[in-house]
C-alpha positions in Angstrom: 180.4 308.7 66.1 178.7 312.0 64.3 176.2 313.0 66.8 174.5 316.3 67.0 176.3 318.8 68.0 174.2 321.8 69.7 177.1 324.1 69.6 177.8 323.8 66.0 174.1 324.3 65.4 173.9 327.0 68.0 177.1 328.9 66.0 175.6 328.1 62.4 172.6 330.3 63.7 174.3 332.9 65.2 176.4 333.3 62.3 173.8 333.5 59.3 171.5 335.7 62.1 174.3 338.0 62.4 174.1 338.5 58.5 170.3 339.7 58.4 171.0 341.5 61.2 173.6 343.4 59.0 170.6 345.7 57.8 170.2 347.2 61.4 173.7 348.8 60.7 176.7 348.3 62.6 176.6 351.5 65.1 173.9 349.6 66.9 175.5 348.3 70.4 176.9 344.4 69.8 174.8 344.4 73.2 171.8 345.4 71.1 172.3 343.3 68.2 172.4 340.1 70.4 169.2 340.9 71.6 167.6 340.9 68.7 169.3 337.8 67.5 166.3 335.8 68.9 163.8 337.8 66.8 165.1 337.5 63.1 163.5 334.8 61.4 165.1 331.8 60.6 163.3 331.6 57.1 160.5 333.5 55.5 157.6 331.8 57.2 154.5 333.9 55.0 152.7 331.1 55.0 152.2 328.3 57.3 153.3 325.1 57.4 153.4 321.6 59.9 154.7 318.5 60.0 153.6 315.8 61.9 155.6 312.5 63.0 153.1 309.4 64.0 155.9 307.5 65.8 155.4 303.6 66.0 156.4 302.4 69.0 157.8 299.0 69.4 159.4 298.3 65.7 156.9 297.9 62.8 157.1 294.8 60.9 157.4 296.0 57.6 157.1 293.2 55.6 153.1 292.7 56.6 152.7 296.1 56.4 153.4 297.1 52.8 153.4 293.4 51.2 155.1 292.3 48.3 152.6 291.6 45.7 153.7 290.4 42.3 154.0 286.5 42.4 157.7 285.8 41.9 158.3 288.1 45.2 154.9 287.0 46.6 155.9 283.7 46.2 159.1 284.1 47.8 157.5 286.0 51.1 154.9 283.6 52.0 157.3 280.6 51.6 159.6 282.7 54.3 157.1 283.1 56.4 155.4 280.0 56.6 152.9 280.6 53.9 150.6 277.5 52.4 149.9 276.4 48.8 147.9 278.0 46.9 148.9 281.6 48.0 147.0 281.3 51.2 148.0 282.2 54.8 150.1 280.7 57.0 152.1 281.1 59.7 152.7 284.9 59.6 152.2 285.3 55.6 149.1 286.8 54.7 147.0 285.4 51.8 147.4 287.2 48.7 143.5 287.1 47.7 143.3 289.2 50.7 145.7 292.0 49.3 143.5 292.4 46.2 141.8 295.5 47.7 144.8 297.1 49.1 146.8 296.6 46.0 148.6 300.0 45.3 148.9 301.3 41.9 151.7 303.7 41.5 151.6 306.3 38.5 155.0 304.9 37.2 155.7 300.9 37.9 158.5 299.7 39.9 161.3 298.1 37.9 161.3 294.4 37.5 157.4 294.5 37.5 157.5 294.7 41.4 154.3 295.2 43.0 153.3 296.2 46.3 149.7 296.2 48.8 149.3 297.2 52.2 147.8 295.0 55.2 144.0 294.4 54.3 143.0 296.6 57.7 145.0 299.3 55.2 142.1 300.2 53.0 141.9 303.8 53.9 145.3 304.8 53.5 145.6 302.7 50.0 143.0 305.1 49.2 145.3 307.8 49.9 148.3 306.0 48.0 145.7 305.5 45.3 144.3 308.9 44.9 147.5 310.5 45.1 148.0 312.0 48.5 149.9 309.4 49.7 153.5 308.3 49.2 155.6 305.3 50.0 159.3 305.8 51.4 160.8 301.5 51.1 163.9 300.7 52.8 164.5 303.4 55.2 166.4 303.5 58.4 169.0 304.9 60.6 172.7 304.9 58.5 175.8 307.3 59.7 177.3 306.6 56.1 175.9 304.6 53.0 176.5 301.4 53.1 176.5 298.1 51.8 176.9 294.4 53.1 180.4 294.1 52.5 181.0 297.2 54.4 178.8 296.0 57.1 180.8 292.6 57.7 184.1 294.0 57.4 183.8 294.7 60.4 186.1 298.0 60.0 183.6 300.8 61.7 186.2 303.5 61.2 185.5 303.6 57.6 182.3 302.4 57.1 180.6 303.0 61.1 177.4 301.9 61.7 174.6 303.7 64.2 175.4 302.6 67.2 173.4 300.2 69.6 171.4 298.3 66.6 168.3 296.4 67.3 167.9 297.9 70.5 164.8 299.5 71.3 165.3 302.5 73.5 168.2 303.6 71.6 166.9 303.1 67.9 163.9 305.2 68.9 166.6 308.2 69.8 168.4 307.1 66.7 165.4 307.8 64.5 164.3 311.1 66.9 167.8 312.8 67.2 170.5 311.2 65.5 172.0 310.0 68.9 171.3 307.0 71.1 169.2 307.0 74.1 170.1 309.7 76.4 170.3 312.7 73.7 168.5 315.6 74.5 168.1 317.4 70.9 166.0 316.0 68.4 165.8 317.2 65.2 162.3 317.8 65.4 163.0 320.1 67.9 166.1 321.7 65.9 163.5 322.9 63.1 161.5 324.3 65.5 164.6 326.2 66.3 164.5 327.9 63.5 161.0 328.5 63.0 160.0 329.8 66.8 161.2 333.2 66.2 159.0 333.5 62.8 155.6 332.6 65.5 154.1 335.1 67.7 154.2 332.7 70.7 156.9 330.5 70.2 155.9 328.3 72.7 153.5 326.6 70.7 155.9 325.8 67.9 156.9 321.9 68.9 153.9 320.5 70.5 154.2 316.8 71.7 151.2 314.5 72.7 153.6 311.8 72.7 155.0 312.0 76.1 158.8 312.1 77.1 160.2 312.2 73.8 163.6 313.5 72.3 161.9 314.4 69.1 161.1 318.0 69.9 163.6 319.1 72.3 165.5 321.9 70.3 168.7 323.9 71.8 166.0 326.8 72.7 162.8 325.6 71.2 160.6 323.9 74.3 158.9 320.3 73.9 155.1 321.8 74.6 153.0 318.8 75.9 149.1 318.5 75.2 146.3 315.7 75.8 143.8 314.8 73.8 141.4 317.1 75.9 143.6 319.9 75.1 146.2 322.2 77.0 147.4 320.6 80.9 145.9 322.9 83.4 147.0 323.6 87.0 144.1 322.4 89.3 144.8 324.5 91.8 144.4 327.4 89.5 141.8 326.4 87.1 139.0 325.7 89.3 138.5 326.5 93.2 140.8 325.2 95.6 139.1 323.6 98.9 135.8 324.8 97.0 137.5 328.5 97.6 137.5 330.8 95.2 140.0 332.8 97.6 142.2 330.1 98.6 142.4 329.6 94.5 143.6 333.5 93.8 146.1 333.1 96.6 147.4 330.0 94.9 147.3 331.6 91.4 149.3 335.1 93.0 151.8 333.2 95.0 152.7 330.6 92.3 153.2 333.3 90.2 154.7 336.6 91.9 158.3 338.0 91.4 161.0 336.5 93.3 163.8 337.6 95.4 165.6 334.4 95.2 166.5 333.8 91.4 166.0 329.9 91.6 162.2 330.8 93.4 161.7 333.6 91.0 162.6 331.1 87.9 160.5 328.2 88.8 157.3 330.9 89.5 158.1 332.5 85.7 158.0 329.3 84.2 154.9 328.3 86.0 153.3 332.1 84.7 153.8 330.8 81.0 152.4 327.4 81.9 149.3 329.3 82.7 149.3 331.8 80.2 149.9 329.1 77.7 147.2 326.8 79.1 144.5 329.8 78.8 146.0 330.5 74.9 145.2 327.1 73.9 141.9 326.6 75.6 140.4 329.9 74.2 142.2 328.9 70.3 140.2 325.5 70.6 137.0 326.6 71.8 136.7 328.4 68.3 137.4 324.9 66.5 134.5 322.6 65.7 135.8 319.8 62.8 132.7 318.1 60.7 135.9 315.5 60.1 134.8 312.0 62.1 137.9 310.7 63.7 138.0 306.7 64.6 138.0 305.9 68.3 141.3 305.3 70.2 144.4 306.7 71.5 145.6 307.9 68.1 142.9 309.2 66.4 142.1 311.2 69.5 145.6 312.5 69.3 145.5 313.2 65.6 142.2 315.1 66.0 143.2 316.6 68.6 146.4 318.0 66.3 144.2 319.3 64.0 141.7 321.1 66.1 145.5 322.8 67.1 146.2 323.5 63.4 142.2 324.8 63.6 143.8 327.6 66.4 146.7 328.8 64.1 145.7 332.4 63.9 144.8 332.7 67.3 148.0 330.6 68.1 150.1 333.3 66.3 151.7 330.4 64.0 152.7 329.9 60.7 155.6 327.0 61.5 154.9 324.4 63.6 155.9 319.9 64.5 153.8 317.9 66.1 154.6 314.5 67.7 151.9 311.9 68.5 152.2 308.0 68.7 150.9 304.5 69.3 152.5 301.5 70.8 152.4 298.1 70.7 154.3 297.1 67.9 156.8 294.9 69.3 155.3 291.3 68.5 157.7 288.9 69.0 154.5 286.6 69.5 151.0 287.1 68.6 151.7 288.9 65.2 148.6 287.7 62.9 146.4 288.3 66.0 147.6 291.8 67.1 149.1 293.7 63.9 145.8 294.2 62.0 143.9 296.2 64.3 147.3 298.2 65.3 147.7 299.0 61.1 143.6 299.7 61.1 144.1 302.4 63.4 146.9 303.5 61.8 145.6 304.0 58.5 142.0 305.4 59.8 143.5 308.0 62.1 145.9 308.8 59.0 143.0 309.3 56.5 141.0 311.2 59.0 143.8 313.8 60.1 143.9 314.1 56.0 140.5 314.9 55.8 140.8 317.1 58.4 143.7 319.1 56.6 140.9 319.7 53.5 138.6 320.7 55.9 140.4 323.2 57.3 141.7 324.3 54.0 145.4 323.5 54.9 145.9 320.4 52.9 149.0 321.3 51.0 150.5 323.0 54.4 150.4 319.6 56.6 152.4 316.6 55.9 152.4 313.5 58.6 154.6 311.2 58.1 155.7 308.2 60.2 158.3 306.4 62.0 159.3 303.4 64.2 162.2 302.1 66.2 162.9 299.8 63.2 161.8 297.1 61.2 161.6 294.0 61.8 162.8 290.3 60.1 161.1 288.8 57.5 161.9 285.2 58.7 159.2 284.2 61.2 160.0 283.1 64.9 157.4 281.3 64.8 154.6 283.3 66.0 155.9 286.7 65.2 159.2 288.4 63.8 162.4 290.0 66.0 164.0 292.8 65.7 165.5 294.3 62.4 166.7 297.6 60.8 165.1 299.1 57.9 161.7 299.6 57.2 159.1 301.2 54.6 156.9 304.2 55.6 154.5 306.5 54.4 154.0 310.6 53.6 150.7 312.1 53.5 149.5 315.3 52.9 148.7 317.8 50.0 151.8 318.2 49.1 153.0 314.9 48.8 154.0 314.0 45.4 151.4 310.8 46.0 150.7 307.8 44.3 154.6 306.9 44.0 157.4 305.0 45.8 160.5 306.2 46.9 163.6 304.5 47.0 164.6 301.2 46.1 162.5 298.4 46.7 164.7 295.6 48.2 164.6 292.1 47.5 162.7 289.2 49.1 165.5 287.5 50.6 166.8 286.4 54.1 170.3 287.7 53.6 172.2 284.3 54.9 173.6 283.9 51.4 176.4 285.7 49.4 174.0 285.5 46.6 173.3 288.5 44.3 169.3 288.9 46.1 170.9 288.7 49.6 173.0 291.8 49.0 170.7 294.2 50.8 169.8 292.4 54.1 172.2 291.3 57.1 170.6 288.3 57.9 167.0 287.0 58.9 165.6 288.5 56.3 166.9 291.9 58.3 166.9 295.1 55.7 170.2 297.0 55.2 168.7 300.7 54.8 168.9 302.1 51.0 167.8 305.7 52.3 168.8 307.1 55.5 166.9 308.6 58.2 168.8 311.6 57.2 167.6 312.0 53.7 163.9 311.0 54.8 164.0 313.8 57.1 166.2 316.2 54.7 163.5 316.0 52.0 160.5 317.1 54.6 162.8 319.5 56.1 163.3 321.7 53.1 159.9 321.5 52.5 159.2 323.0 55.3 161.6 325.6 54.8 165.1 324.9 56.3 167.8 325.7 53.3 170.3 323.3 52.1 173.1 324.9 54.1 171.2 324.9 57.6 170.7 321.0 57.0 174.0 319.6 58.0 173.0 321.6 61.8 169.6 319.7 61.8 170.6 316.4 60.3 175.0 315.7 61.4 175.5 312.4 58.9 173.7 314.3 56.0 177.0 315.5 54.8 178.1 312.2 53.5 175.5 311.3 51.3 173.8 313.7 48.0 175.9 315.1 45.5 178.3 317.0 47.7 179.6 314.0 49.4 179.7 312.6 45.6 176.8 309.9 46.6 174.6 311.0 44.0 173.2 307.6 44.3 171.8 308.5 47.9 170.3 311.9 47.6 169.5 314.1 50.2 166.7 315.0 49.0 164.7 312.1 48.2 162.0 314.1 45.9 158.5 312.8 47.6 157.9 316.8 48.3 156.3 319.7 45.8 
């Protein structure tokens, strides 16, 4: 299977590193020049730039999230999922009178007069689509090669393999994070930061997560840097008094910090030093950021405000690349779809709009881009009371820079996939979506955007070689264009 490979990615580094470092001349020490490998720049980072992933945990179902719209596909959904006459809701279909607001209208139309609106509890981030600082990807999901359903029954994974460990949670969310399944420890989040930390005065603060334990921003040297929605994690015991002691606290503070004799001591009391020097950088950066920006309540508007209060602190953060993780869960509805999914997608799409907002405020908009992400999709036939795991999905770009008010990709049909007929071609059963752009290419087209050349790619992303032009896939682009 093509996983990540750290050494190949470490080497690739090293290598074009060397090259800049070519300028220093070559009487230098080798010694001297490895040094310095660390400081040359991955890119030219004169300006600054973040992405953001809003990871959906759980496995978004897609096909209530951006809903087929025009009445021969329409048609076809709601009798899928349970829908009653008249285009009204039923079982999990939702009623197409209730779409009318929501309804996106795309600068060029689909082909085949396809039409598309998002959940009703959507409204603010239609707006976005609408006003062009929004962007739909459809169909996109984790692929090692392209692919089509013949491929994918033959059964034959030498030739045609397929990500491994489908429809399972844990792994799909590595999958989509790092390109490996659960238990990889590189994500490729984390491998951009690589190459951005040495162009930021404190590297540290170049992969910030709010999002837990995940893979996404673990890089080969760039550090997963956790935050709350209150801000940096302090020490207690070196924050405020200890006992009620302001001695016993300096004590504390000199002994969990003072050089070591014994290198394992001396390690864990360094790290500990930059956990507090760190903690006391990003408390002082935020207390100079006050946003007018309202954010909704909940966990992930708090985390996306909190995000841009961090983007607030740039300057004082020393940095002009930097990815942010954050997330929300609960998307795994077997059961309870109708009942649950509409207040998940509302706090989605507020937090979304508000983070946007936020970006104008601050006068970043066209340097931020969030984008999101989900274990997987999920199947357009109903269980009953909800839908079961699936594979592709459709998901949105926001940000200045966004070429909005468009949809990427190809928009697949509404079908269940149980047939060999021409319309069942892109699923794998259930109503199950066979990915028409990989995770690869999604991430490819943000990546150079954010700076990371064509040949550094194939480091970040491993199964981007086999599709674009160079792999003679010119039918599966690695970049899929959605970025100025």
């Amino acid at each position: 299977m093509h996983f990540t490979d750290p050494q190949k990615h470490t080497r690739r580094a090293f290598l074009r590193r060397s090259g800049q470092l070519a300028l220093t001349g070559t009487a230098l020490p080798f010694a001297l020049n490895l040094a310095a490998i660390g400081e040359a720049a991955a890119f030219d980072a004169t300006d600054y730039k973040a992405l953001v992933c809003i990871f959906f945990y759980g496995g978004n179902d897609y096909a209530n999230t951006v809903v087929t719209y025009d009445d021969p596909s329409y048609n076809l959904y709601s009798t899928i999922r349970g829908g009653g006459a008249g285009q009204t809701a039923g079982g999990i279909a939702l009623a197409k009178a209730a779409l009318t607001p929501t309804l996106l209208n795309p600068t060029t139309a689909l082909p085949g007069g396809r039409q598309y609106a998002l959940h009703p509890s959507m409204t603010a981030l239609a707006g976005l689509f609408n006003s062009g600082k929004a962007a739909v990807q459809l169909n996109v999901g984790p692929l090692v090669v392209p692919l089509t359903k013949t491929q994918y029954n033959t059964g034959d994974r030498t030739n045609f393999p397929l990500p491994p460990k489908l429809f399972s949670h844990n792994d799909q969310q590595s999958i989509w994070q790092s390109s490996s399944p659960e238990g990889s420890t590189i994500g490729w989040g984390g491998n951009l930061g690589d190459l951005a930390m040495s162009g930021n005065t404190t590297s540290t603060f170049t992969c910030i997560n709010m999002s837990g334990n995940a893979v996404f921003l673990s890089g080969d040297q760039a550090l997963s840097y956790q935050v709350s929605t209150s801000g940096a994690v302090a020490i207690n015991g070196v924050k405020g008094n200890l006992y009620g002691s302001s001695a016993v606290r300096a004590a504390m503070t000199s002994l969990i910090q003072q050089p070591r004799t014994h290198i394992l001591e001396n390690e864990y009391n360094k790290v500990t030093a930059r956990a507090i020097g760190a903690e006391s950088q990003i408390t002082a950066g935020l207390s100079g950021v006050t946003l007018a920006t309202t954010f909704p309540p909940g966990s992930l508007g708090d985390q996306l405000k909190m995000v841009a209060r961090l983007i607030g602190a740039r300057s004082s953060l020393g940095t002009k690349r930097q990815v942010f993780m954050v997330s929300i869960g609960g998307f795994d509805l077997h059961d309870n779809l109708i009942a649950q999914h509409p207040a998940l997608l509302g706090s989605v799409s507020d937090a979304m709009a508000a983070f946007y907002n936020a970006t104008v405020e601050l006068g970043v908009a066209s340097k931020v881009t969030a984008f999101t992400a989900s274990d997987f999709g999920r199947t357009l036939q109903s269980n009953g009371d909800g839908s079961d795991h699936g594979w592709g999905s459709h998901h949105f770009v926001v940000g200045g820079a966004v070429k909005g008010k468009a949809f990427y990709g190809t928009a697949p049909a509404v079908s269940l996939g149980n047939t060999a007929a021409p319309e069942d071609q892109g699923h794998v059963g259930q109503g199950r979506l066979l990915p028409t752009t990989s995770v690869d290419q999604y991430a490819a087209t943000m990546a150079n955007w954010f700076g990371v050349a064509d040949a550094e790619l194939s480091g970040i992303l491993p199964n981007l070689r086999h599709f674009g032009t160079a792999a003679g896939r010119a039918d599966y682009p690695s970049n899929m264009g959605f970025m100025v």
